[in-house]
N, C-alpha and C positions, 0 to 999 in steps of 0.2 A: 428904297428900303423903309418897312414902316419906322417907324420912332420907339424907341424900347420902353418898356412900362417899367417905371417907375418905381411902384409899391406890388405887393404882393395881391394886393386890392384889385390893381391897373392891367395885372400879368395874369389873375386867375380870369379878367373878364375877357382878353387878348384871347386865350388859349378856347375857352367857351367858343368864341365867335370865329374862330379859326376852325375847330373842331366841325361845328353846324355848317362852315363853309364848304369843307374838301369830304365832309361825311354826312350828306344830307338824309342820305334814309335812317340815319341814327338817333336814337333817344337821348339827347344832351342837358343835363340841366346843370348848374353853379348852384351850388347845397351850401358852401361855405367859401370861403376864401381859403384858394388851393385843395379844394377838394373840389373835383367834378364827380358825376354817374354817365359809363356809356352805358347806355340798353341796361342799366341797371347795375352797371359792375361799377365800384370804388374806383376811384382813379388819382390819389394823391401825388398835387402837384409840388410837394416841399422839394424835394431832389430835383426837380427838373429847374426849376425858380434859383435855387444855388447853382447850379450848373452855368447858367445863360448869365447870371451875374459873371461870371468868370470870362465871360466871352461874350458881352452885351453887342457886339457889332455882326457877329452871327445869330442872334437870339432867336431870329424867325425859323432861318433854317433847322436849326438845331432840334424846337417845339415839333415842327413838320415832321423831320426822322423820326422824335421819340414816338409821336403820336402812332405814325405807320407801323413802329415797331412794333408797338402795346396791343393796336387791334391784329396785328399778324399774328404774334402770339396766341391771342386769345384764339384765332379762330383755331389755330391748332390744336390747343390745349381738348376743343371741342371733339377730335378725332380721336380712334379708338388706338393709339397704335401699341402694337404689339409689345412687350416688354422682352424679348429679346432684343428690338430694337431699339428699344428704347436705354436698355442695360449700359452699354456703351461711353452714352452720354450722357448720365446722370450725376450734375457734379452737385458740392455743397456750397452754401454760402452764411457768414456768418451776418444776424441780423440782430439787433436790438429786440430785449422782448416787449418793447411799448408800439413793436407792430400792432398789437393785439388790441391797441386803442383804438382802431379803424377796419383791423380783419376781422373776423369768426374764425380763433381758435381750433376750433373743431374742424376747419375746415382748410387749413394750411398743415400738409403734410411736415412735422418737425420734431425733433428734438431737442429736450432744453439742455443749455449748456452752461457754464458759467460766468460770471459775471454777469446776471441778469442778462445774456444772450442766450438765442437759441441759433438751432443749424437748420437751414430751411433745405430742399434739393429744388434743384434746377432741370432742365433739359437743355442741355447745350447744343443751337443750333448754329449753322453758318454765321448769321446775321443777327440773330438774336435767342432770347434764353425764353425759357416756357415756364412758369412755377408750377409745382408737382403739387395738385393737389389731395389731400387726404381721400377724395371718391378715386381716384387716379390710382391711388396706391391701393384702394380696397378693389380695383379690378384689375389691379395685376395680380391679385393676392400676393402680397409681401408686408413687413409691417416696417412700420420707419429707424427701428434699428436694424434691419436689414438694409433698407434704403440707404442710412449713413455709412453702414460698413463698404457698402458700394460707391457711393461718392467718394469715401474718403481715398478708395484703391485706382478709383480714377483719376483721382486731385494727383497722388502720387506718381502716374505714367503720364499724367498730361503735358507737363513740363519741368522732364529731368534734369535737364542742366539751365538750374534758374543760374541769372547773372545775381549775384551780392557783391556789393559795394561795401566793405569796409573800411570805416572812417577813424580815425583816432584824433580826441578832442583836445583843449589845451589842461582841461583839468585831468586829463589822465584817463578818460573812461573810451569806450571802442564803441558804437553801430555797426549792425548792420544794415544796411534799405535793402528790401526786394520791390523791383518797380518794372513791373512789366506788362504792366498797362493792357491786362486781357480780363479785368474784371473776377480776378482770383486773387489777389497781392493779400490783401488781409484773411482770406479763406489760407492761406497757407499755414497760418498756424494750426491746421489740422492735419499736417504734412505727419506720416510715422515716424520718419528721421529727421524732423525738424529738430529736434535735443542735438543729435549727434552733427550733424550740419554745421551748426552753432558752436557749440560750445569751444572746440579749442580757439575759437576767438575773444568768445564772449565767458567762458567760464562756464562753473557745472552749474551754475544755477543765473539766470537771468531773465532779464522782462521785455514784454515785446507792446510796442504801443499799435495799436489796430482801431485807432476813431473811426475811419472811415472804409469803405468799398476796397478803393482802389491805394491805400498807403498800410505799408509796414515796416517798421522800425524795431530792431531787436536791440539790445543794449546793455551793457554789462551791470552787473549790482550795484555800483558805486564805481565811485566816487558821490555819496550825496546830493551834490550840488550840479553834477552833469543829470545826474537821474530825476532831479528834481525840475532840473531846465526841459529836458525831454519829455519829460510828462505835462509840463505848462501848455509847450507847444501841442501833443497831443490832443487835451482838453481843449485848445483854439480851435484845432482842427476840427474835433467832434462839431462845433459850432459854426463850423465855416462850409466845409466839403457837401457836396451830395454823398447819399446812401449812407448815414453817418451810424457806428457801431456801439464804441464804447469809450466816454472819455479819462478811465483810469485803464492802469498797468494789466497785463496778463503777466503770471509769472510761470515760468517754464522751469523744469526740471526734470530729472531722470525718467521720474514716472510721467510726466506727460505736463501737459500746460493746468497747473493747481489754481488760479483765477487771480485774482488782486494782488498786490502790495500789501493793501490795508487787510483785508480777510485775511492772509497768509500770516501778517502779524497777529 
């Protein structure tokens, strides 16, 4: 097995020279550290770099699948398919809006949401996800709030009976975790009946922590000091997990998820 790298320095050159290995007819270059170009497309390595830290003794195989996945995608993304078919499997994902530090805007089908997040869509394959891009949605003709109203009714059939886990703390306050590890966990807070789900546990009004991809944490309004514990840990999280979201509070209420803590005060 090779030797795992090290620094982010050590790991963006690894992935380079792996890339150029098993993808020779491809145009490869290391532009910065953790950032590659295949054939010209972005290919930011931060998520995969936290990922393999979590599991350094698989770290080769792991780069090998993400790689395959990203160019299989892409070449689909390249096909014209039809948007009935397509209709189906279009889910949402919520995404930090400091994507746009490395995408064209214009060019990522989305809309913005709160808490300086936006909803990007997906196409949900067997194996792997496609991003929807803004030429994608102008040849389906559809516009991106049509896009989300679809995601979101698909989020909803996709998996009706989540498991929640209800926890009650020693200071008195209650969680929820949804953890079902299909790359939707934090997309659920765009659930219709996510309020009503909630609340006779968690009360009529509470916050949901979503740092990352794949973690959700719902959580009653107080006790202060649990709420305060839960959001520390969230904010670690933003900093630790791959695909990272948002490191403060979402807050949930009747009418729907209103954004922060702090905005909402």
């Amino acid at each position: 097995m090779s030797q795992f790298p090290d620094t982010p320095e050590q790991f963006s050159t690894a992935v380079y020279d792996l890339v150029r290995r098993r993808h020779g007819s491809r145009t490869v270059e290391l532009v910065a550290t953790l950032v590659l170009t295949i054939d010209g497309r972005h290919l930011g390595l931060e998520n995969l770099w936290r990922t393999v830290q979590r599991s350094p003794e698989t770290w080769l195989e792991t780069v090998e699948h993400h790689i395959d996945r990203v160019l299989e995608g892409d070449q689909m993304s390249t096909l014209d398919i039809p948007f009935t078919v397509a209709k189906s499997r279009i889910m949402p994902r919520i995404q930090p809006g400091n994507i746009f530090q490395t995408l064209e805007r214009e060019h990522v089908a989305h809309v913005q949401w709160v808490n300086d997040t936006v909803i990007v869509f997906v196409m949900d394959m067997p194996h792997y996800t496609v991003s929807i891009s803004t030429e994608q949605m102008i040849r389906w003709g559809v516009t991106a709030d049509e896009l989300e109203d679809i995601a979101r009714a698909n989020l909803d059939r996709y998996a009706p009976n989540l498991d929640v886990q209800v926890v009650r703390s020693n200071e008195g306050g209650r969680a929820a975790i949804i953890s079902m590890h299909d790359g939707y966990d934090a997309a659920r807070l765009l659930l219709g009946d996510l309020h009503s789900r909630l609340s006779a546990q968690l009360g009529k009004t509470f916050y949901v922590a979503a740092p990352a991809r794949d973690m959700f944490l719902a959580m009653t309004g107080d006790p202060e000091p649990f709420v305060e514990r839960l959001r520390a840990r969230a904010e670690q999280e933003y900093h630790r997990l791959p695909y990272p979201i948002c490191a403060d509070l979402f807050l949930v209420t009747t009418d729907g998820v209103a954004g922060t803590k702090l905005e909402a005060a």
